[in-house]
N, C-alpha and C positions, 0 to 999 in steps of 0.2 A: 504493500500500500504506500507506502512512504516513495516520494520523487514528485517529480513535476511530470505533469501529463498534461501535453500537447492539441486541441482539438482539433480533427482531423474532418469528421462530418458537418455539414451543415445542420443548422437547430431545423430540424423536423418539427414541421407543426409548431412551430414559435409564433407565427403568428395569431395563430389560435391561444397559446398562452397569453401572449400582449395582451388579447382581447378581455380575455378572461379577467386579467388583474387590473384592466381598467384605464390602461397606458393609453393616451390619445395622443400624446406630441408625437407629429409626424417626423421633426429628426432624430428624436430617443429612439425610433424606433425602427429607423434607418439604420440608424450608430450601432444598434444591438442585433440587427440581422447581420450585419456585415462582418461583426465580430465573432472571433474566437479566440474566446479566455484562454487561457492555462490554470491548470488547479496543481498548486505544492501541499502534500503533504509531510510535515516535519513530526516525527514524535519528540515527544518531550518528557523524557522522564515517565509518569504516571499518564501524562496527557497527550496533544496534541496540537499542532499548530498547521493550521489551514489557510493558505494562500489564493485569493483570488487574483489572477494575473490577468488588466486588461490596458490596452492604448492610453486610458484614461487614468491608471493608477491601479495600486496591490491595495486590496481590502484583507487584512487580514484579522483572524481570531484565533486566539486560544483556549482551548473545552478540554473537559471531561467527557468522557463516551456518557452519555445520557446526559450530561448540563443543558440545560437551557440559555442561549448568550444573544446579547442585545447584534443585531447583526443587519449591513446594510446590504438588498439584495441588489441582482444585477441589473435589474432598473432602477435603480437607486432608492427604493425605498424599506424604511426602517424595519424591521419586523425582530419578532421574536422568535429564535432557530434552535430547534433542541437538535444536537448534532449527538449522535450514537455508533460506535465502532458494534459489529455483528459481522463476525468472523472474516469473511473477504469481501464486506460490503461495508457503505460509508450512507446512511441515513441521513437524511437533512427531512427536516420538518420545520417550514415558515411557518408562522401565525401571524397575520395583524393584528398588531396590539389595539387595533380597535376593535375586532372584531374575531375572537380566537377560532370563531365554527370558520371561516374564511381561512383555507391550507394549501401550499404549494408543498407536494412530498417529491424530494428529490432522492433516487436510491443511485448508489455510484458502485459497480461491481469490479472490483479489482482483479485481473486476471493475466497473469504473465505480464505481458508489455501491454496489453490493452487494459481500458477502463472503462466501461458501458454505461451509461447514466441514461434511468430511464424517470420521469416523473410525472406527478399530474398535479392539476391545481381542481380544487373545488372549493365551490361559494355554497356559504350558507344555506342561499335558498334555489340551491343546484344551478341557479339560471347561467352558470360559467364556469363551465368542466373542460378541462384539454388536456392531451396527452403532449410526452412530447420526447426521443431517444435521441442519442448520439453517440458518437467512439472517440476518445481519445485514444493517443497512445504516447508512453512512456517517451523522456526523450531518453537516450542512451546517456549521453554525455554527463545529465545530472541525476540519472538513478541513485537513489541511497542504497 
């Protein structure tokens, strides 16, 4: 699990996501189709340190596998992320702090050099459900 992993695929279905969490600026959502992050992950001792690597800057957090940590997503809005280690998988669970039934579950499947992330977002009052996969993979150079 640990290294920086590279996004290879295009966001499937991202725009169904945008739609879903509500995103209308038309060049936030430019900016976020065209991109591909990087995601590092660093262990830390007992924890973890998690990297989001985009054009724009590294978001980064420190958790415990099941902490809950104040965290800014990649539309840049605030939410509340319970991030949890489950064996070769990396759980991410958004909430709006306004609104907790409101959830983006991102799962990150660690395997050899690839990393599969598949998620979905669901509202409240279901009116905005989206799926949404894609692959990274490991860079060689910075594997831990």
């Amino acid at each position: 699990m640990e290294g920086r992993w590279a996004q290879e695929s295009g966001f499937e279905n991202m725009e169904n996501i945008l739609d879903a969490v509500g995103l209308k600026d038309a060049d936030m959502r430019s900016m976020i189709l065209r991109m591909k992050p990087e995601i590092e992950l660093i262990r830390n001792g007992v924890g973890w340190t998690y990297n989001l690597i985009t054009p724009q800057g590294t978001r980064s957090v420190d958790f415990k596998s099941g902490q809950i940590v104040d965290y800014v997503s990649l539309i840049g809005k605030p939410v509340k992320a319970e991030m949890t280690i489950e064996g070769h998988h990396l759980i991410e669970t958004h909430r709006d702090p306004e609104n907790s039934a409101n959830e983006t579950r991102i799962v990150r499947d660690f395997n050899g050099d690839y990393m599969i992330t598949g998620g979905a977002r669901q509202a409240s009052d279901l009116s905005s459900n989206a799926d949404i996969d894609l692959i990274n993979r490991r860079q060689p150079s910075l594997a831990v």
